[in-house]
PDB file of N, CA, C and O in Angstrom:
ATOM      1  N   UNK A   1     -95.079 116.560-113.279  1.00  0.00           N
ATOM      2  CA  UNK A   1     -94.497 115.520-114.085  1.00  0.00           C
ATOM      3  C   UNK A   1     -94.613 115.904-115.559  1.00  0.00           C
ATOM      4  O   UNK A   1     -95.512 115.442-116.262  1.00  0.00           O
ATOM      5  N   UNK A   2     -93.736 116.715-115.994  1.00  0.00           N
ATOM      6  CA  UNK A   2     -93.687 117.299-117.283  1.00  0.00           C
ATOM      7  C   UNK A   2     -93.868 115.946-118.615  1.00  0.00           C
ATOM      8  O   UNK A   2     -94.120 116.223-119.788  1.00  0.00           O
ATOM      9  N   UNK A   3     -93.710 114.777-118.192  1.00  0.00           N
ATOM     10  CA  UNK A   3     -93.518 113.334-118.847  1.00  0.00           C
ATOM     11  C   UNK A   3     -94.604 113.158-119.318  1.00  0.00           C
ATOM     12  O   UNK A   3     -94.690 112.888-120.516  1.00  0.00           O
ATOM     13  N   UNK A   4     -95.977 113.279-118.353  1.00  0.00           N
ATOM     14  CA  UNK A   4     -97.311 113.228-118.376  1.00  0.00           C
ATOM     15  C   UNK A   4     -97.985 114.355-119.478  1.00  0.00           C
ATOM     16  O   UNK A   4     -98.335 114.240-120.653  1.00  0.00           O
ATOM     17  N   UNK A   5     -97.991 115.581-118.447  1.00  0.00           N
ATOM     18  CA  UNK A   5     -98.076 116.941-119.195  1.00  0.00           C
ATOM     19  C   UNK A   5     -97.929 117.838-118.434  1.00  0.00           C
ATOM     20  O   UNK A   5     -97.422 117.513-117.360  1.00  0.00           O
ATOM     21  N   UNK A   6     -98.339 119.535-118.652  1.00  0.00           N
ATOM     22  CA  UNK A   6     -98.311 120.586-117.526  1.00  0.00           C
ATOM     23  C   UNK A   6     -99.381 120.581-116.634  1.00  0.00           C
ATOM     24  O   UNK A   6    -100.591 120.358-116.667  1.00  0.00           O
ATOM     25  N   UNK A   7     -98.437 120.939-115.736  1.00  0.00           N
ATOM     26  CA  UNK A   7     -99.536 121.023-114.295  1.00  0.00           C
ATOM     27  C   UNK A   7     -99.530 119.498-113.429  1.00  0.00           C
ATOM     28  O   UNK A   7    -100.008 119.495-112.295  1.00  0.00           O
ATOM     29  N   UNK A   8     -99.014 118.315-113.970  1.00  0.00           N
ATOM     30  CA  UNK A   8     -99.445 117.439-113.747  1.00  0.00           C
ATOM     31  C   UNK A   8     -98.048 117.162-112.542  1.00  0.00           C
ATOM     32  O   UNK A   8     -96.865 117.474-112.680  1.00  0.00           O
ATOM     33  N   UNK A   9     -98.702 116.499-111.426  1.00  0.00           N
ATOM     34  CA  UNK A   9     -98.321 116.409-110.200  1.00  0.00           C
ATOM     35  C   UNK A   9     -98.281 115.049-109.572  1.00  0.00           C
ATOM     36  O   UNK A   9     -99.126 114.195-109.839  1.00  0.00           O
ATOM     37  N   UNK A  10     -97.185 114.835-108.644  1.00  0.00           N
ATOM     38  CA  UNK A  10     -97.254 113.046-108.232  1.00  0.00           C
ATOM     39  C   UNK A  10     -97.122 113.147-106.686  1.00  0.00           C
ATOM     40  O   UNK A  10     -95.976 113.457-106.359  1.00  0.00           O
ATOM     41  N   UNK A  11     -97.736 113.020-105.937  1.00  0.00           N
ATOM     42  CA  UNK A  11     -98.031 112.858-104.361  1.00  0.00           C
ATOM     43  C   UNK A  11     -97.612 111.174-104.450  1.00  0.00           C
ATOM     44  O   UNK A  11     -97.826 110.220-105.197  1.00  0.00           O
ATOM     45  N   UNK A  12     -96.741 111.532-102.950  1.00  0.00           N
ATOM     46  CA  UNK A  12     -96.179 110.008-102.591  1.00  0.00           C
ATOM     47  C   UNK A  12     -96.694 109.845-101.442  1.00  0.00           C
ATOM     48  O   UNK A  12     -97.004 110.854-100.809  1.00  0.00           O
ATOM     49  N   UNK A  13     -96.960 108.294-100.770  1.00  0.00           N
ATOM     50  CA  UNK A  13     -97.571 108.192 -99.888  1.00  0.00           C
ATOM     51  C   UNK A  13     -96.876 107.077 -99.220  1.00  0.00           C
ATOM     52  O   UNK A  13     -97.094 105.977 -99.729  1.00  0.00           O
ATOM     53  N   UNK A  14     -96.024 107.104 -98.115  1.00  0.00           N
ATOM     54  CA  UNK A  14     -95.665 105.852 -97.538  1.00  0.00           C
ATOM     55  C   UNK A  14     -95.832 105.289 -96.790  1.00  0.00           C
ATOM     56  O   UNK A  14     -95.726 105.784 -95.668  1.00  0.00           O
ATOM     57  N   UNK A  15     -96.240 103.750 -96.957  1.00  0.00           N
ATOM     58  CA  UNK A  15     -97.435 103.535 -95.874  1.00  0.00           C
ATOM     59  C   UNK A  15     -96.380 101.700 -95.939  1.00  0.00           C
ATOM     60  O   UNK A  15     -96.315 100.963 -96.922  1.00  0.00           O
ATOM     61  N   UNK A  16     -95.805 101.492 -94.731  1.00  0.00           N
ATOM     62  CA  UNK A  16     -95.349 100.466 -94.136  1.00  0.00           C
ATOM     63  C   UNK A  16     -94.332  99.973 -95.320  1.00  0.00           C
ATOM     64  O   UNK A  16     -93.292 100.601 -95.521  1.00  0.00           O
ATOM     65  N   UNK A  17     -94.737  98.622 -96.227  1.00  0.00           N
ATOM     66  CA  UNK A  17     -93.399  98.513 -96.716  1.00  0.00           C
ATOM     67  C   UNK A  17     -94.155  98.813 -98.504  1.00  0.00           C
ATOM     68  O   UNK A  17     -93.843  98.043 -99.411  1.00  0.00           O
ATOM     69  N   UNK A  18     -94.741  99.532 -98.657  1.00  0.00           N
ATOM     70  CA  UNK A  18     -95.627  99.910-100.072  1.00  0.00           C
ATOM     71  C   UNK A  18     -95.361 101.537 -99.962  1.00  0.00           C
ATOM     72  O   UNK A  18     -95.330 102.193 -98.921  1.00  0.00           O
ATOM     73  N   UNK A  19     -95.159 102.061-101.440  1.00  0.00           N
ATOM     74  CA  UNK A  19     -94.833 103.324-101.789  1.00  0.00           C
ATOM     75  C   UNK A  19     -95.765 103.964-102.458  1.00  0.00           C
ATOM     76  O   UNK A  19     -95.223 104.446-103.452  1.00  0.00           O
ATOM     77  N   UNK A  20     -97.237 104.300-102.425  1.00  0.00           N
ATOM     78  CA  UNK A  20     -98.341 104.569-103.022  1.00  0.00           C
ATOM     79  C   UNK A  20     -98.154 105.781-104.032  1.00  0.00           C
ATOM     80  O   UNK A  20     -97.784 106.746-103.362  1.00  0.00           O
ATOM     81  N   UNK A  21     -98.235 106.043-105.066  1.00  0.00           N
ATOM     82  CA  UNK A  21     -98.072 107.028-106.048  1.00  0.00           C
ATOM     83  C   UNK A  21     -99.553 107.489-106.422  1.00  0.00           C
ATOM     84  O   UNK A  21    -100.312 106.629-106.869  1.00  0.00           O
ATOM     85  N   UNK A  22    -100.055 108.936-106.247  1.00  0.00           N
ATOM     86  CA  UNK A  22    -101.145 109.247-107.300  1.00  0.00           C
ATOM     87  C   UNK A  22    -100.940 110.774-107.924  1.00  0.00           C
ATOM     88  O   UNK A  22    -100.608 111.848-107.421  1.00  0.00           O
ATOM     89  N   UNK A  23    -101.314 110.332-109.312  1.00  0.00           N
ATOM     90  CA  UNK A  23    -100.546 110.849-110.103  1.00  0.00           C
ATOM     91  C   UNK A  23    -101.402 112.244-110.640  1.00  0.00           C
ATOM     92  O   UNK A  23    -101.696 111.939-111.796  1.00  0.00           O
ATOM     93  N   UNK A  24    -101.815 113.283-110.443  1.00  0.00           N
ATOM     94  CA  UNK A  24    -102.766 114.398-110.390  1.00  0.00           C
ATOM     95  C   UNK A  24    -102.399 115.500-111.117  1.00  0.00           C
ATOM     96  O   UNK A  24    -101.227 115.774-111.377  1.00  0.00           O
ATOM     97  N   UNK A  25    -103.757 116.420-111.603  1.00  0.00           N
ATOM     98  CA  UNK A  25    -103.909 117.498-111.722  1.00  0.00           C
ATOM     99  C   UNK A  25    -104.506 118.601-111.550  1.00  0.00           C
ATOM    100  O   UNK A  25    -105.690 118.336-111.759  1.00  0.00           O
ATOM    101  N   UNK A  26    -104.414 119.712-111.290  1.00  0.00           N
ATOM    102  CA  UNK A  26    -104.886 120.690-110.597  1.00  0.00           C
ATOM    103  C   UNK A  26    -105.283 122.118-111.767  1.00  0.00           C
ATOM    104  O   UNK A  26    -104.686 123.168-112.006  1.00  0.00           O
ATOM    105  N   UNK A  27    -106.380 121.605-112.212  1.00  0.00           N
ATOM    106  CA  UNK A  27    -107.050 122.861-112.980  1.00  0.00           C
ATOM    107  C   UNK A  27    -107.519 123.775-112.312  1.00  0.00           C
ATOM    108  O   UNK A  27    -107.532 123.704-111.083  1.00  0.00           O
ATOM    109  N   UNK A  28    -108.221 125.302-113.285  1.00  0.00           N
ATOM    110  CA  UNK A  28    -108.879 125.903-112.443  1.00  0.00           C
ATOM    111  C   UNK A  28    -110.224 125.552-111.635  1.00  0.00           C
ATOM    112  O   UNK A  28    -110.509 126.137-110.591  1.00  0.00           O
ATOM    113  N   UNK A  29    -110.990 124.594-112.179  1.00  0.00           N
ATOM    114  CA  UNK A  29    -112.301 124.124-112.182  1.00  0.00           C
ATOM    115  C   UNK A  29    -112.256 122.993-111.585  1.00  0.00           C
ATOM    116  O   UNK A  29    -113.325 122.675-111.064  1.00  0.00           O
ATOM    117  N   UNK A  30    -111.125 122.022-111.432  1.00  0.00           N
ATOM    118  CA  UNK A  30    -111.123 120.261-111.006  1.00  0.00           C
ATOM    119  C   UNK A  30    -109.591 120.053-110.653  1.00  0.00           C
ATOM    120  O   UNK A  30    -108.526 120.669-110.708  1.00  0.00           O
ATOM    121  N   UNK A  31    -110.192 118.598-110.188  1.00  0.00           N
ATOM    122  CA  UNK A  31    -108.840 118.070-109.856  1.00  0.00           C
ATOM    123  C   UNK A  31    -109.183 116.926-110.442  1.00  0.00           C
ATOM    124  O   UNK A  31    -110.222 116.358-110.105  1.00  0.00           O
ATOM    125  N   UNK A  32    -108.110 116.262-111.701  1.00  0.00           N
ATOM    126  CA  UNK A  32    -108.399 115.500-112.114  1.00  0.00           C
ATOM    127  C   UNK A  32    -107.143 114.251-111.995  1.00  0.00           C
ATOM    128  O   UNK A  32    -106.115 114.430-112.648  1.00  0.00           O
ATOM    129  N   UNK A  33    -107.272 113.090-111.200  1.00  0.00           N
ATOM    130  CA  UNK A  33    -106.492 112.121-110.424  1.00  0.00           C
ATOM    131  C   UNK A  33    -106.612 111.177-111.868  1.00  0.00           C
ATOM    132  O   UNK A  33    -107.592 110.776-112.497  1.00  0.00           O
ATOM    133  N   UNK A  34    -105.239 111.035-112.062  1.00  0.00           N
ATOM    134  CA  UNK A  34    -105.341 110.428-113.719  1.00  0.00           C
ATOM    135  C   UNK A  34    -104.450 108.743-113.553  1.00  0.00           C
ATOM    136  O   UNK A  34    -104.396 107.977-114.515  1.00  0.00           O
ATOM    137  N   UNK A  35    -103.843 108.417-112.243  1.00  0.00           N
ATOM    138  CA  UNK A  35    -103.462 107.077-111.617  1.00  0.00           C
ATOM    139  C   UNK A  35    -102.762 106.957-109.930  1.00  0.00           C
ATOM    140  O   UNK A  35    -102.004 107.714-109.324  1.00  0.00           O
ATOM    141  N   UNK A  36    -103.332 105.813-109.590  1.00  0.00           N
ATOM    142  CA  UNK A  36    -102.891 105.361-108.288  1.00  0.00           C
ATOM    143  C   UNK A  36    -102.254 104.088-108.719  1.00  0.00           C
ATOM    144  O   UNK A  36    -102.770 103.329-109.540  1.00  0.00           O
ATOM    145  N   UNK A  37    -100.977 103.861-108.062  1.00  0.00           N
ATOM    146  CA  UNK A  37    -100.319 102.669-108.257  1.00  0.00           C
ATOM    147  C   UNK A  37     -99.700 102.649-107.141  1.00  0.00           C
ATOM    148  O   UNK A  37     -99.897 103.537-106.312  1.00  0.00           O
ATOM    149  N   UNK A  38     -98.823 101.612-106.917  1.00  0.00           N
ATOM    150  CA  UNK A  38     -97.602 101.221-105.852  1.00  0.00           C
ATOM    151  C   UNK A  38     -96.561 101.158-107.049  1.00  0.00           C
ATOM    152  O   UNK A  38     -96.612 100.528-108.105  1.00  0.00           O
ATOM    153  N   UNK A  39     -95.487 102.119-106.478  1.00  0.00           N
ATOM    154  CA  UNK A  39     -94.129 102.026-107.207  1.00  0.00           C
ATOM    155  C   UNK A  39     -93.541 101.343-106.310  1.00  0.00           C
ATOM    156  O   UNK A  39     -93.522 101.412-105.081  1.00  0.00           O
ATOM    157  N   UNK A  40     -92.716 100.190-107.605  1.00  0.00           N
ATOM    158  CA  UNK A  40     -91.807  99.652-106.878  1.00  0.00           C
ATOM    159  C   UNK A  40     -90.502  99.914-107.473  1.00  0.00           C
ATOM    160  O   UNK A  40     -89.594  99.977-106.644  1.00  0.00           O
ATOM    161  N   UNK A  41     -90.233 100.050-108.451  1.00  0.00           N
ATOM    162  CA  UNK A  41     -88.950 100.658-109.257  1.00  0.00           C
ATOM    163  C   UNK A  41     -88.835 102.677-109.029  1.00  0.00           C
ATOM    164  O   UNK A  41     -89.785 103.459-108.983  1.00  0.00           O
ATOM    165  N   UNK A  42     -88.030 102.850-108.976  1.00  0.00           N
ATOM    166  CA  UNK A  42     -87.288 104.050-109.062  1.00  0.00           C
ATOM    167  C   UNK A  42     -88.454 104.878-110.158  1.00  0.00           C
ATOM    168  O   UNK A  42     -89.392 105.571-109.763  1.00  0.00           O
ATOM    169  N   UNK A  43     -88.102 104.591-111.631  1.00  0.00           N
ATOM    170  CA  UNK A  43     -88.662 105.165-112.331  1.00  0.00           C
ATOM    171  C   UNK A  43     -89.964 105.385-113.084  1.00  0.00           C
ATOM    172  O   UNK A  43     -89.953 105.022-114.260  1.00  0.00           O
ATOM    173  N   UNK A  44     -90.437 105.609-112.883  1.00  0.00           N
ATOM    174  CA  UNK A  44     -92.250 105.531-113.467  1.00  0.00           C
ATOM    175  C   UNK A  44     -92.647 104.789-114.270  1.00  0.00           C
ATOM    176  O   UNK A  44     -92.588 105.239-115.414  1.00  0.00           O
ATOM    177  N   UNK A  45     -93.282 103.216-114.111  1.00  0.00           N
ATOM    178  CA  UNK A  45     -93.266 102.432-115.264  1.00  0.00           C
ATOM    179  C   UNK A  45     -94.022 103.377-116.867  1.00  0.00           C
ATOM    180  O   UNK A  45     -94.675 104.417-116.780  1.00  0.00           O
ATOM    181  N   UNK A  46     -93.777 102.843-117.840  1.00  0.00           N
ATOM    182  CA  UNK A  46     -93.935 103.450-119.165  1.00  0.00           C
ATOM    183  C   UNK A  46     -95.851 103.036-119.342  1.00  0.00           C
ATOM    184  O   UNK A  46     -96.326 103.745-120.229  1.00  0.00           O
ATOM    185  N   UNK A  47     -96.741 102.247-118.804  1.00  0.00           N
ATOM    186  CA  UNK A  47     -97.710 101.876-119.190  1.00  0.00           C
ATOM    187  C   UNK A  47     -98.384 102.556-118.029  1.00  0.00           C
ATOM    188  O   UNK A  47     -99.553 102.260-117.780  1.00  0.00           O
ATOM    189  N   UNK A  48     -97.793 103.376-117.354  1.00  0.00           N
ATOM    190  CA  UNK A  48     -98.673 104.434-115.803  1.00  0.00           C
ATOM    191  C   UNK A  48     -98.592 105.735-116.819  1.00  0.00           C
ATOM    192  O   UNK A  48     -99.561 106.489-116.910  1.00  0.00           O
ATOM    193  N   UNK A  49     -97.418 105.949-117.556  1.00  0.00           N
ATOM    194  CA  UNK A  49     -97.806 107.313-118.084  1.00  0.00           C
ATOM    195  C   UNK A  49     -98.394 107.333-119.669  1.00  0.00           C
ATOM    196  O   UNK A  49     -98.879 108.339-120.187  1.00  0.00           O
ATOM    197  N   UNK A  50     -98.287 106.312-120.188  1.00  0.00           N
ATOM    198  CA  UNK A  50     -99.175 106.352-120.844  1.00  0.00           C
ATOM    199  C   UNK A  50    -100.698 106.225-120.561  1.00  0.00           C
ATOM    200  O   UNK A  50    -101.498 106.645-121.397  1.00  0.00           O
ATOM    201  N   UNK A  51    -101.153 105.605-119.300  1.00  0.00           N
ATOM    202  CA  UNK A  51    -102.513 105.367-119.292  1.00  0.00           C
ATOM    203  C   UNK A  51    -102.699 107.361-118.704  1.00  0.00           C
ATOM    204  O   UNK A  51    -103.531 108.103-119.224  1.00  0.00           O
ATOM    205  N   UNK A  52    -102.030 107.675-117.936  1.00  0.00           N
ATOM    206  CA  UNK A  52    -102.361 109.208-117.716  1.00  0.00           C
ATOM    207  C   UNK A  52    -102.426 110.216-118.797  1.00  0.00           C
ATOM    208  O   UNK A  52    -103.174 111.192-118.866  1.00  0.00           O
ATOM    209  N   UNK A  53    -101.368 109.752-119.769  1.00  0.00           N
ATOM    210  CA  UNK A  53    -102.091 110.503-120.936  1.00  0.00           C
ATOM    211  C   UNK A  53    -103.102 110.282-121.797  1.00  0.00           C
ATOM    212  O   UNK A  53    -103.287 111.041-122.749  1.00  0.00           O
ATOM    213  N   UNK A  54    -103.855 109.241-121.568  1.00  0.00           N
ATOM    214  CA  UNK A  54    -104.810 108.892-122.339  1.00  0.00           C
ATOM    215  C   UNK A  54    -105.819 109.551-121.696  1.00  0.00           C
ATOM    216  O   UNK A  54    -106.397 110.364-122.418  1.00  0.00           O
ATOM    217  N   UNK A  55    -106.284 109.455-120.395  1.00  0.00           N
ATOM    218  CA  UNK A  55    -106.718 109.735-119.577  1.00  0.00           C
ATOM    219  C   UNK A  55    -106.950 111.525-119.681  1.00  0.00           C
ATOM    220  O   UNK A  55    -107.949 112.058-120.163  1.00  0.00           O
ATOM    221  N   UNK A  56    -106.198 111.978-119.315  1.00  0.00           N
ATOM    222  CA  UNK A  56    -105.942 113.504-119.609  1.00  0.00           C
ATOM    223  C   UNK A  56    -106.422 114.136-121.171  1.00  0.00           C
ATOM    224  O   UNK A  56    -107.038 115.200-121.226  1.00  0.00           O
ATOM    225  N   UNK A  57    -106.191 113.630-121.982  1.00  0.00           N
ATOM    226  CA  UNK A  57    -106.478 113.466-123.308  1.00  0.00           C
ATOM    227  C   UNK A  57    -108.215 113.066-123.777  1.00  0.00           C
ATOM    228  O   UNK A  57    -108.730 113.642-124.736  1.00  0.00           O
ATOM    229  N   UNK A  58    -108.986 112.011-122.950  1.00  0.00           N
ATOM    230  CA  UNK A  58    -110.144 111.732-122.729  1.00  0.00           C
ATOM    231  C   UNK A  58    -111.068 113.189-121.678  1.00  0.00           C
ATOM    232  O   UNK A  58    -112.197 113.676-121.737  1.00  0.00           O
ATOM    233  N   UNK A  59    -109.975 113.413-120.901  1.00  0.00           N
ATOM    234  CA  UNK A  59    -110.717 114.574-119.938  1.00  0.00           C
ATOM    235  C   UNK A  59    -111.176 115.922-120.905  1.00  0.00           C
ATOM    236  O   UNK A  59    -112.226 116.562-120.950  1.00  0.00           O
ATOM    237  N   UNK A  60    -109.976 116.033-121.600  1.00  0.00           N
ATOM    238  CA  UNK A  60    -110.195 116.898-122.744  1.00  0.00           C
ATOM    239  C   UNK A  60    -110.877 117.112-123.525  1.00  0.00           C
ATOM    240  O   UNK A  60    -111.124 118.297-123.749  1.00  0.00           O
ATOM    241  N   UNK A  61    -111.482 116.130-124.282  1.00  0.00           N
ATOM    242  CA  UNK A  61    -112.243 116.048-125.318  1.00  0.00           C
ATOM    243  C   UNK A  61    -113.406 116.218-124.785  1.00  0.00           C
ATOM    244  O   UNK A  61    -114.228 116.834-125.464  1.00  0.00           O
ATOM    245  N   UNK A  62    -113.896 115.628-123.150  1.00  0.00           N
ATOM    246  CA  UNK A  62    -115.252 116.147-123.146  1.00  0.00           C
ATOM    247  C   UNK A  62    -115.258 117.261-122.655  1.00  0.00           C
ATOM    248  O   UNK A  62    -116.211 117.908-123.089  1.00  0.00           O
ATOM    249  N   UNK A  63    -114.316 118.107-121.566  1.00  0.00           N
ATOM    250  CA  UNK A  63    -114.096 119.645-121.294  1.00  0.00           C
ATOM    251  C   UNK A  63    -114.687 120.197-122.614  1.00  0.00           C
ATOM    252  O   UNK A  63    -115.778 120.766-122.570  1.00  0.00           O
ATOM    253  N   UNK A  64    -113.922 120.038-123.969  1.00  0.00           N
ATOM    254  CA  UNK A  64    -113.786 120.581-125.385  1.00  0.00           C
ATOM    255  C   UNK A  64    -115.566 120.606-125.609  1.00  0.00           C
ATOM    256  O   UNK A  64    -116.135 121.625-125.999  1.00  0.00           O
ATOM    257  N   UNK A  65    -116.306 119.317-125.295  1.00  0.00           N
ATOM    258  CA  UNK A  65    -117.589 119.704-126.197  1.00  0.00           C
ATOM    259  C   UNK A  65    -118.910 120.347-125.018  1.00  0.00           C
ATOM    260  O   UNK A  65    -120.012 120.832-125.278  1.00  0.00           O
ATOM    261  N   UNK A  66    -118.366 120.147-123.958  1.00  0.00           N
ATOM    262  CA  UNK A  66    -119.696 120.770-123.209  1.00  0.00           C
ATOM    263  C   UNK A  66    -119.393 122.317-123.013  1.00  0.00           C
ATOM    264  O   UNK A  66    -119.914 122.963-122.103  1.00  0.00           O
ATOM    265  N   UNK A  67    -118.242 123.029-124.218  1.00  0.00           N
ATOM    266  CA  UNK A  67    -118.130 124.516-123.894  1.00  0.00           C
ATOM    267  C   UNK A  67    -118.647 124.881-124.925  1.00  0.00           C
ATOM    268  O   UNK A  67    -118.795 126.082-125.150  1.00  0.00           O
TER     269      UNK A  67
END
């Protein structure tokens, strides 16, 4: 999901009448799962990818100080 950032990946899950979305990434070191929601619209609400970039952005900063 280039929207989010690189690398970043969306596994769908369909389970009866709910469309489960989680929204992931795959470093060398982690996998870091940045939202789970139920989509119900087509297009990715705007407050799922912003919370993943915050998220991703938070992962960062502490990656950044424990090196």
């Amino acid at each position: 999901m280039p929207s989010i950032g690189a690398r970043c990946r969306e596994l769908r899950i369909q389970e009866a009448d709910v469309t489960w979305r989680i929204v992931y990434r795959v470093d060398q070191d982690a996998v870091i799962i940045c939202e789970v929601f139920a989509k119900k619209a087509r297009a990715t609400p705007r407050p799922m990818i912003e919370s993943c970039r915050r998220r991703l952005a938070a992962y960062h900063a502490i990656v950044a100080r424990t090196r």
